[in-house]
C-alpha positions as CSV (number, residue, x, y, z in Angstrom):
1,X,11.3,5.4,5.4
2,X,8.1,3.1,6.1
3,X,6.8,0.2,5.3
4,X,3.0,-0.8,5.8
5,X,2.8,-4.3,5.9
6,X,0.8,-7.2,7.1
7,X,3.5,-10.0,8.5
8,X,1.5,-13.1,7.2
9,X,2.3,-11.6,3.7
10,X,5.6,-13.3,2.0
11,X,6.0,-10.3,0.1
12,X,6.2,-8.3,3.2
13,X,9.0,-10.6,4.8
14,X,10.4,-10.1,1.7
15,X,10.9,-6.5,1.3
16,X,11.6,-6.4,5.1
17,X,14.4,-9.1,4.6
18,X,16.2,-7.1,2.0
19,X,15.6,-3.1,3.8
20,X,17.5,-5.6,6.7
21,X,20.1,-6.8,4.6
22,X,20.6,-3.4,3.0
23,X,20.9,-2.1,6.6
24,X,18.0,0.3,6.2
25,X,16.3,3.0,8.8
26,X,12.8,2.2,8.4
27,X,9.7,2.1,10.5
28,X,7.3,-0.8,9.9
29,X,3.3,-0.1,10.2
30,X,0.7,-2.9,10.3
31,X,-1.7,-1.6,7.9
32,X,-4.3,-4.1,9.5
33,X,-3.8,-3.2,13.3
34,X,-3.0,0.6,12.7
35,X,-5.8,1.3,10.0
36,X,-4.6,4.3,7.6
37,X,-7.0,7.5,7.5
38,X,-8.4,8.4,4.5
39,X,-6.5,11.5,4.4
40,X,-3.1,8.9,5.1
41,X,-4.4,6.8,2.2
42,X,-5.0,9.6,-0.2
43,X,-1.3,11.0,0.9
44,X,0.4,7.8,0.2
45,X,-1.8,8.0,-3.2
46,X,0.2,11.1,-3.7
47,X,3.5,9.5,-2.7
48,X,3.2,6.5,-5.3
49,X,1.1,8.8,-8.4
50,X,-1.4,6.0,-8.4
51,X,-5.2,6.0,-7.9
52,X,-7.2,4.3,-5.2
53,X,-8.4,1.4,-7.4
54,X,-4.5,0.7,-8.3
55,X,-3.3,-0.5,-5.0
56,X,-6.6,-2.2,-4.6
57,X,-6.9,-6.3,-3.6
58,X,-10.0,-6.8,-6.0
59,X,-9.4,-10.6,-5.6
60,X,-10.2,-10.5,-1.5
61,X,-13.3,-11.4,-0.4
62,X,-14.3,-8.1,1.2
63,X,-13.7,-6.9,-2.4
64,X,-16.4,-9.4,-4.4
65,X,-18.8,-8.3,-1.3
66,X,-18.3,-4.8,-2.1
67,X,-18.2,-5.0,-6.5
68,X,-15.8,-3.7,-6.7
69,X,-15.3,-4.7,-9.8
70,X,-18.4,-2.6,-10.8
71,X,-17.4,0.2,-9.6
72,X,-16.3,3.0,-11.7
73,X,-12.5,4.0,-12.0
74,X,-12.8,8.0,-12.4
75,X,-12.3,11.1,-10.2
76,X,-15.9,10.8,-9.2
77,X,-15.5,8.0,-7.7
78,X,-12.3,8.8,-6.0
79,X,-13.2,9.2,-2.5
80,X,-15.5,5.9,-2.8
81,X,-12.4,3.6,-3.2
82,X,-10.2,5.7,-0.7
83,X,-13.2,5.1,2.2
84,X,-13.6,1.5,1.3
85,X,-9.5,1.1,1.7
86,X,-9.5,3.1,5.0
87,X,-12.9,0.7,6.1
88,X,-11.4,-2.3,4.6
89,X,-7.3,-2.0,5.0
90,X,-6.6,-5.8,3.5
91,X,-8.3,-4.3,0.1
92,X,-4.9,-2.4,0.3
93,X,-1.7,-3.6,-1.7
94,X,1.6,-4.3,0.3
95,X,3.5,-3.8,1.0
96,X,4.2,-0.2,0.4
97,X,7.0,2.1,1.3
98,X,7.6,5.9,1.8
99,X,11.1,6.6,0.3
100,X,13.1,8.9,2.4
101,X,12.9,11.5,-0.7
102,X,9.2,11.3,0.3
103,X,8.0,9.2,-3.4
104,X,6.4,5.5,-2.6
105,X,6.5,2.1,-4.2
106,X,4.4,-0.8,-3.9
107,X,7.2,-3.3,-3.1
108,X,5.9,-6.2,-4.3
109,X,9.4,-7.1,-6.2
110,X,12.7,-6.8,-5.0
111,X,13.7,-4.1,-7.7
112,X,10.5,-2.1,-6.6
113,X,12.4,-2.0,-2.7
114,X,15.9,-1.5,-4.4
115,X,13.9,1.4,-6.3
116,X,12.9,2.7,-2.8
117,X,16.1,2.3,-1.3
118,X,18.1,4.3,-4.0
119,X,15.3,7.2,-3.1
């Protein structure tokens, strides 16, 4: 299991605080120190069954300098979102695990790390 997080997030502590409690095996990554390929990002994609713009921070400032608001949410513009993720990791929701059965969650509630724990 592994969880991408960035520590300043309380969700983060969070999810880390209950896989600890629950006694899990996991392997934390700091998303913003160890910057996710684009080829990592569009795997974890995979893993959750989500689209770029679905685990995307549109709220952040790097986000209102790119627009990406304006930008359009289809497979064309796929790999746009996937290199502004991999250029711009806090765009990227957290945390996010990789189950053991290798499926993801975005663990921003506890049920979403129990989910991830029962994988």
């Amino acid at each position: 299991m592994e969880i991408w997080i960035n520590p300043a997030c309380s969700k983060c502590r969070s999810a880390i605080g209950l896989l600890d409690a629950e006694g899990a095996d996991y392997t934390v990554r700091r998303y913003l120190e160890d910057v996710p390929s684009e080829d990592e990002i569009r795997d974890v994609l995979d893993h959750l069954g989500l689209e770029p713009w679905d685990i995307t921070r549109t709220q952040e400032d790097a986000a209102k300098e790119l627009g990406l608001k304006d930008w359009a949410r289809d497979a064309s513009s796929r790999e746009r979102w996937i290199t502004a993720l991999s250029r711009h990791p806090g765009l990227i929701q957290r945390p996010i695990i990789t189950a053991d059965d290798g499926t993801a969650v975005v663990g921003r509630s506890e049920e979403a790390v129990r989910d991830a724990l029962s994988r």
